[in-house]
N, C-alpha and C positions, 0 to 999 in steps of 0.2 A: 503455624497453626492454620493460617487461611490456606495455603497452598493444599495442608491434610484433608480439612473442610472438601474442597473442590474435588480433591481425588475420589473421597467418599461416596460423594454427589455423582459424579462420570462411573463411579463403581453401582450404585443405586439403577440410574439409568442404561446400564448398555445391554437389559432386555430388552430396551424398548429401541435402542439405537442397532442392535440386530435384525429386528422385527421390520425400522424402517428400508433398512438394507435390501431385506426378504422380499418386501412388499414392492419396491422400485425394480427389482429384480426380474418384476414380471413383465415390468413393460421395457425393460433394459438389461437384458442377459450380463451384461460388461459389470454393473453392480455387483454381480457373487465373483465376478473373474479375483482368481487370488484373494477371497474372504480372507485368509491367515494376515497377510499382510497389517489388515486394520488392526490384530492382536499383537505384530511387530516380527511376525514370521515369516519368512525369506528365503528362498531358495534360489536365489541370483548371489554370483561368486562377487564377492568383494574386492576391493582394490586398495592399494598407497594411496594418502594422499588425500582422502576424496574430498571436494568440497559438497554441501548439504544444501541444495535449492529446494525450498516450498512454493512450490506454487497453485492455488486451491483449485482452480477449474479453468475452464475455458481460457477468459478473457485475461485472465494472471498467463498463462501459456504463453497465448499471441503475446501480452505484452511484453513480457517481460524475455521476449526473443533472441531480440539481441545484446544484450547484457548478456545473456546465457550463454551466446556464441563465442563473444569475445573473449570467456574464461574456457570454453569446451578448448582454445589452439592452444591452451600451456597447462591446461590443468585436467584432472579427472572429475568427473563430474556424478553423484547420483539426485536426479532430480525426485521431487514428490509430488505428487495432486491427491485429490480427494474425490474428483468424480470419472466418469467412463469417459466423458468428453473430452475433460483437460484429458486424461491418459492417451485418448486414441488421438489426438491430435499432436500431442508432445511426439510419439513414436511417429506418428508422419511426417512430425521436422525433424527427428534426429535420428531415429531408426537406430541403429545398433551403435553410436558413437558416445550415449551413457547411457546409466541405469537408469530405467526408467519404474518406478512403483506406485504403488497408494501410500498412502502414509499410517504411519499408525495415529488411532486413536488418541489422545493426548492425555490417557491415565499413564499413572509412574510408571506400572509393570511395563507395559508393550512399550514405551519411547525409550525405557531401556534398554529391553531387546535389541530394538532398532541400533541402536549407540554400541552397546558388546557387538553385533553381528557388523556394522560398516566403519565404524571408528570412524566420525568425519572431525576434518581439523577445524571447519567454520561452516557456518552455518549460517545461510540466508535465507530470510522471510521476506516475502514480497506482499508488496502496500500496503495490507491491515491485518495481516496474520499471526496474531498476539497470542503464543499458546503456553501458559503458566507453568507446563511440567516439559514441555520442551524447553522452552526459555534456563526453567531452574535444572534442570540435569548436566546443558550447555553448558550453564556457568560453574558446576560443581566440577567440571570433568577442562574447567578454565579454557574452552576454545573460546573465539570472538561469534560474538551476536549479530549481524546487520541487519534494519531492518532496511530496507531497498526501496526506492520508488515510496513513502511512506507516506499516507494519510490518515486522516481522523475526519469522520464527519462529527455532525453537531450533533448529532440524535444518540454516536457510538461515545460521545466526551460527557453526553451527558449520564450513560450508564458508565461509564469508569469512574465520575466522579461519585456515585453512588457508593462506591468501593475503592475510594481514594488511594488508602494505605495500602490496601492489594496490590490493588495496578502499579502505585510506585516502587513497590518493592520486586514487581515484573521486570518493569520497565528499566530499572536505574540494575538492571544484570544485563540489557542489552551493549554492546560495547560503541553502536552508535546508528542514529537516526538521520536518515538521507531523505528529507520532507521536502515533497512537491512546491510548497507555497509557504509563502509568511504566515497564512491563514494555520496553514497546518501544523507549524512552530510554535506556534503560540498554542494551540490547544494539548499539541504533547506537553510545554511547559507547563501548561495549567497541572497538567496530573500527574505531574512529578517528575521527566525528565528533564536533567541537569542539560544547562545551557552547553555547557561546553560540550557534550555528547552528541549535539544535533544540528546538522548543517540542512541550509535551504540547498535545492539544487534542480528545482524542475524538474520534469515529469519523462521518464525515459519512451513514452510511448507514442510522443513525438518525433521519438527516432527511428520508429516502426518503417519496414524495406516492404512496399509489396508488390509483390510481381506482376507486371501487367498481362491483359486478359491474354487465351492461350485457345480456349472456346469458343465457339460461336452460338450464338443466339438470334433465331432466325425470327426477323419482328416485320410485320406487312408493311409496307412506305408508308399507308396513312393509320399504323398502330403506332400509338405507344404504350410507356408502362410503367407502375409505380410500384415500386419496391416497398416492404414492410418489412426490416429485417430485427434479428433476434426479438421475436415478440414472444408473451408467456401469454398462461393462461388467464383469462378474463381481457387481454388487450384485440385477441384477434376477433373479437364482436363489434369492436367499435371501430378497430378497421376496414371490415368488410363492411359493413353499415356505411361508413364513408363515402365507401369505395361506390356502392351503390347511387347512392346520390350523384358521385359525380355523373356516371353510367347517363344523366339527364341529360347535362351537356356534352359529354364526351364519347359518344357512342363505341367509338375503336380503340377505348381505355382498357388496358389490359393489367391486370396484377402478378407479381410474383410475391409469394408469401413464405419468409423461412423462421420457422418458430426455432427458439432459443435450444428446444432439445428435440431432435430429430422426430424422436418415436411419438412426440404428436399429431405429427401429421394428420394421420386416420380421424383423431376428433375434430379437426381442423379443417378437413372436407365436409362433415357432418354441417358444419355451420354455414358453407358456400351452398350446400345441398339445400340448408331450408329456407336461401334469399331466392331461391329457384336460379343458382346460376351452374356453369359447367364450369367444372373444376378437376384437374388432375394431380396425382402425386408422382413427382418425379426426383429420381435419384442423379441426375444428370442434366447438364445445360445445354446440349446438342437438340432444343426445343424449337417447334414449329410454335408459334403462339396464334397461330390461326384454328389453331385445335380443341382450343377454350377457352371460358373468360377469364380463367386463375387457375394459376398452378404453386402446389407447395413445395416447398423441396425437401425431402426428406435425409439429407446429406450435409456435414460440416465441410468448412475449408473453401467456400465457393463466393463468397460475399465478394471477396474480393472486384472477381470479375464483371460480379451481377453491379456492385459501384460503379466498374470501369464500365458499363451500358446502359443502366438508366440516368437520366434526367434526374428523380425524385427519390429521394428516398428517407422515411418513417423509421426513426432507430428506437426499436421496441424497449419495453424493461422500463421504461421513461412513461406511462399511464398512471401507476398505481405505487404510494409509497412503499411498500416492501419489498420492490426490487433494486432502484434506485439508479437505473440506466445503464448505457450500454457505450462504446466507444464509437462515437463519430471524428474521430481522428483519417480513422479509414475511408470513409466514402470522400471525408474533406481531401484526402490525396489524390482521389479519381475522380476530380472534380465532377460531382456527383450534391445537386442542394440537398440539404439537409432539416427535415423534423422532426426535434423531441418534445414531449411530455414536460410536463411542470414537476415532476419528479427525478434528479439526477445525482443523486447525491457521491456515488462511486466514479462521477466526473467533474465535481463542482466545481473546481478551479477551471477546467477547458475549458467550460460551457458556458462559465462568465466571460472568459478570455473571447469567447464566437462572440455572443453577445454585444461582450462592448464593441465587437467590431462588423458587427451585421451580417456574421457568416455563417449566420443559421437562422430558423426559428424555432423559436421554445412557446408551446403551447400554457395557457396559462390554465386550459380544462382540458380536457378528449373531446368537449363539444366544440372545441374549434377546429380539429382536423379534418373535416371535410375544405372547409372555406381556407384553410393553408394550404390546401395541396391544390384548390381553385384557381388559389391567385398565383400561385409558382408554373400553374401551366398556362393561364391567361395573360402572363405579364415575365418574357421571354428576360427584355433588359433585366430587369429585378433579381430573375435567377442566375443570368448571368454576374451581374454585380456579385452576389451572396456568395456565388462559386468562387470567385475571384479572390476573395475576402480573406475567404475559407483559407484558399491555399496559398493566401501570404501568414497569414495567423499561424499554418502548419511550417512553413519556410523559417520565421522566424524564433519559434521554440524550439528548435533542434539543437541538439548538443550535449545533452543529458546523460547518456549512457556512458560518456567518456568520462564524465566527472564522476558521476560514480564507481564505473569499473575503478578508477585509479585509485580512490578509497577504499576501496572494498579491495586491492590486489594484494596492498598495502599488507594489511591485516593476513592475506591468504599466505603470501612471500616469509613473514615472522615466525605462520607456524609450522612451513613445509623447513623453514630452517633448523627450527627448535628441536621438529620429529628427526630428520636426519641427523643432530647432534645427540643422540635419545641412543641410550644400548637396548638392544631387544632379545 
């Protein structure tokens, strides 16, 4: 009955979930690219075999990279996202070696679709992507459920407990949970799944490969420069604001600034414009930085490098509770210090793990990031120490991907057997 409820509810709403579509459309052409998709229509050929990866945006993408890889050398793969981001970055790690799509919606009809049109043998949701009519069609149609990489914040246990009986009768059709932390165990238990269903296994995004820089970034001998990376809207006022202040002490302080979703940029100069500072949009890191006080970049896929060359770096999404942070796993591996926000809930277990071992700092307001980013360039040992920190913290979390790929092969191996015993 609840399951009927929701669908009702998602049937109610998708005037208004077209509309949003419509409307992001305009600042993001890639939003209408394949609208049919989100209704569960498809026009990419199908395969044997296929295994079912969700991965919702961006930072699911990167992460969940190589887990992805490890199944792409023995098996067929179609991956999902849900935004232009995750999509155009997925195709610029895998380009034509799987399917790459949007996902449908998660009413009955379109996940249907989806299901008649790729027939997948298993199906993986990665870290908190709980979706009630995917979940129950899976388990009607008896392939295995994994959720991957899994977590629960406190804020999302406390709305599932609101709807206790739902969520466990979600969750207890998953065929098993692969949770980051003890933390995280214990809160699936709370809302109903079965112990024996859910292993601890740390966090695959420690086993993140990134390529060192390839570009150059042309910075004056007595410039430096501090990075702001994935920041959203209402974060990049209080970093330029910062950023300003330091400007007292630091005259040849230079910014590079990369919002979370490209096509802001343009609002994002408006802001450097009204501190009275010079600021460019750039699509590219082949940058003179003598050319202005701040540049935005208006391009994914770049952080990397911009880690492997600054000194500092501000990892956005970490200001304001409703984003709930961003991964500093990354800049930790280009030994690159690190500032987040007192908001981080999509990393809570890592950023405790920094923490206790002083390989970062976590803002306790936004009014303290001017005076953190102070004492990281006034006090060289300190950053050093923090760098160091970082990237034994990152050294010794690695491992993950292998534990889970093997669980999760497990399950894939059973049903590529079953199908081949199968008359068609």
């Amino acid at each position: 009955m609840m399951l009927l409820i929701y669908n009702l509810v998602l049937l109610m709403l998708l005037p208004i979930m077209v509309t949003r579509i419509a409307i992001k459309g305009f600042k993001d052409s890639d939003y209408l690219y394949n609208l049919s998709n989100r209704f569960g229509l498809y026009k990419e050929s199908s395969k044997r075999n296929l295994v079912w990866f969700h991965a919702v945006s961006l930072g699911e993408v990167i992460g969940s990279e190589q887990l992805l890889r490890k199944f792409i050398e023995n098996n067929e793969i179609i991956l999902t996202v849900s935004t232009p981001t995750g999509l155009r970055h997925a195709k610029k790690l895998y380009g034509n070696k799987i399917i790459i799509v949007y996902a449908p919606w998660d009413f009955f009809v379109f996940v249907t679709f989806f299901f008649k049109k790729f027939n997948p043998i298993c199906l993986i949701l990665f870290e908190t992507e709980i979706w009630p009519s995917m979940i129950a069609i899976a388990s009607k149609r008896k392939i295995p459920i994994i959720l991957s990489n899994a977590r629960l914040s406190e804020s999302s246990l406390r709305k599932y407990l609101l709807l206790k009986l739902f969520a466990k009768n979600v969750l207890n059709k998953i065929s098993i949970v692969l949770a980051q932390s003890k933390r995280h165990v214990e809160r699936f238990i709370q809302i109903g799944v079965s112990k024996d269903n859910i292993k601890q296994v740390g966090s695959i995004k420690f086993d993140a490969i990134f390529k060192k820089a390839t570009s150059s970034i042309k910075i004056n001998n007595d410039s430096k420069y501090l990075l702001a990376a994935s920041t959203h809207k209402g974060e990049e006022e209080i970093v330029i604001d910062s950023y300003c202040k330091l400007l007292e002490d630091f005259q040849n302080l230079k910014m590079i600034l990369v919002p979370r979703h490209p096509e802001r940029a343009s609002s994002v100069i408006e802001i450097f414009k009204k501190r009275k500072l010079s600021a460019k949009i750039i699509s590219h890191l082949n940058i003179d930085t003598e050319n202005a006080d701040a540049f935005i970049l208006n391009a994914t896929g770049m952080l990397n490098i911009l880690y492997d060359h600054a000194e500092i770096a501000f990892i956005g999404g970490s200001l304001f509770k409703r984003y709930g942070g961003h991964n500093l796993i990354e800049p930790a591996n280009n030994k690159c210090a690190i500032i987040v926000g007192p908001y981080m809930k999509n990393f809570e277990d890592i950023v405790n793990i920094f923490n206790d071992k002083n390989a970062c700092i976590q803002l306790n307001s936004y009014k303290e990031l001017s005076s953190a980013f102070k004492e990281l360039l006034n006090n060289n040992e300190y950053r050093i120490n923090m760098v160091d920190n970082a990237s034994d913290v990152v050294a010794k979390n690695r491992g993950s991907t292998e534990i889970q790929y093997k669980y999760i092969q497990d399950f894939v191996k059973h049903e590529i057997n079953n199908s081949n015993n199968k008359t068609f």
